[in-house]
N, C-alpha and C positions, 0 to 999 in steps of 0.2 A: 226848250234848251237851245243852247248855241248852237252852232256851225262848230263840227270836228278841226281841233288844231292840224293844220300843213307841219310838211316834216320841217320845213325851214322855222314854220312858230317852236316850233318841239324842242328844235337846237338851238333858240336864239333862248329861249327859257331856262334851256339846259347851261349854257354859258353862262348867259346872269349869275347863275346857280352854282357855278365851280365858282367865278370871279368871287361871289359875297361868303363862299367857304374860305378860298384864299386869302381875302381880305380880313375876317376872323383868328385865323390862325395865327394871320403874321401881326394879329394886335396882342392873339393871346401871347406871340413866343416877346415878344415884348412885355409884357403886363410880369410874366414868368422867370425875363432877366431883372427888372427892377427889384420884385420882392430876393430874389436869387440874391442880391449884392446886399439886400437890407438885411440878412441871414447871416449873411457871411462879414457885414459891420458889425452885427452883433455880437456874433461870435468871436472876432477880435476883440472888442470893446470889454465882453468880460473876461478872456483871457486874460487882458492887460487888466485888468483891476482884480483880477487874482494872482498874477504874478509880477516881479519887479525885472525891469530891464525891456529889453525887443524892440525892435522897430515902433514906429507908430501906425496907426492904423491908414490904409490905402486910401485916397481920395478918387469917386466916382463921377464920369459927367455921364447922366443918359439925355440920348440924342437916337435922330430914327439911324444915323449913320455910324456911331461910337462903337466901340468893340469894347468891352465890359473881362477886366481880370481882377484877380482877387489874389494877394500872396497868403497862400496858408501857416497860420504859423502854429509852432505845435511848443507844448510844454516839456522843459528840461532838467534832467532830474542832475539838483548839483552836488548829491552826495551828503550834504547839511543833515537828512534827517536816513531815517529802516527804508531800505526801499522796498521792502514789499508791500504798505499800504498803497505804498503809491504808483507800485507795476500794478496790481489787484485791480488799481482804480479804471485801468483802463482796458479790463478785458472784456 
């Protein structure tokens, strides 16, 4: 067998070691905003083709530097039809 690792081998191993966890994380917290936004287009996209009117759906740039928002939009009840189907639908 080899020669016992020095403490300086130990902590230079050990840092490799946090840096390629860091390096992970901040790919996964990215990997985790893109689908995030692909959820939340979706989510708009069939609100709006189930209901008539609202804004359009938000446009996204990802980038390692972009700040990623989403407007929520919620469905509105315009009295047209019983609303208890449609409070019910949403409990």
């Amino acid at each position: 067998m080899g020669e016992p690792l020095t403490t300086d081998q130990k902590l230079d191993l050990l840092i490799k070691s946090l840096q390629k966890n860091s390096d992970d994380i901040n790919q996964m917290k990215t990997q985790y905003a893109v689908i995030s936004v692909a959820v939340n287009k979706l989510q708009s996209d069939k609100h709006e083709s189930s209901s008539s009117g609202g804004s359009g759906p938000q446009t996204f740039t990802i980038g390692k530097s972009s700040t990623i928002s989403h407007k929520l939009q919620f469905p509105h009840y315009d009295g047209s039809e019983d609303p208890l189907p449609w409070l019910s639908k949403w409990k």
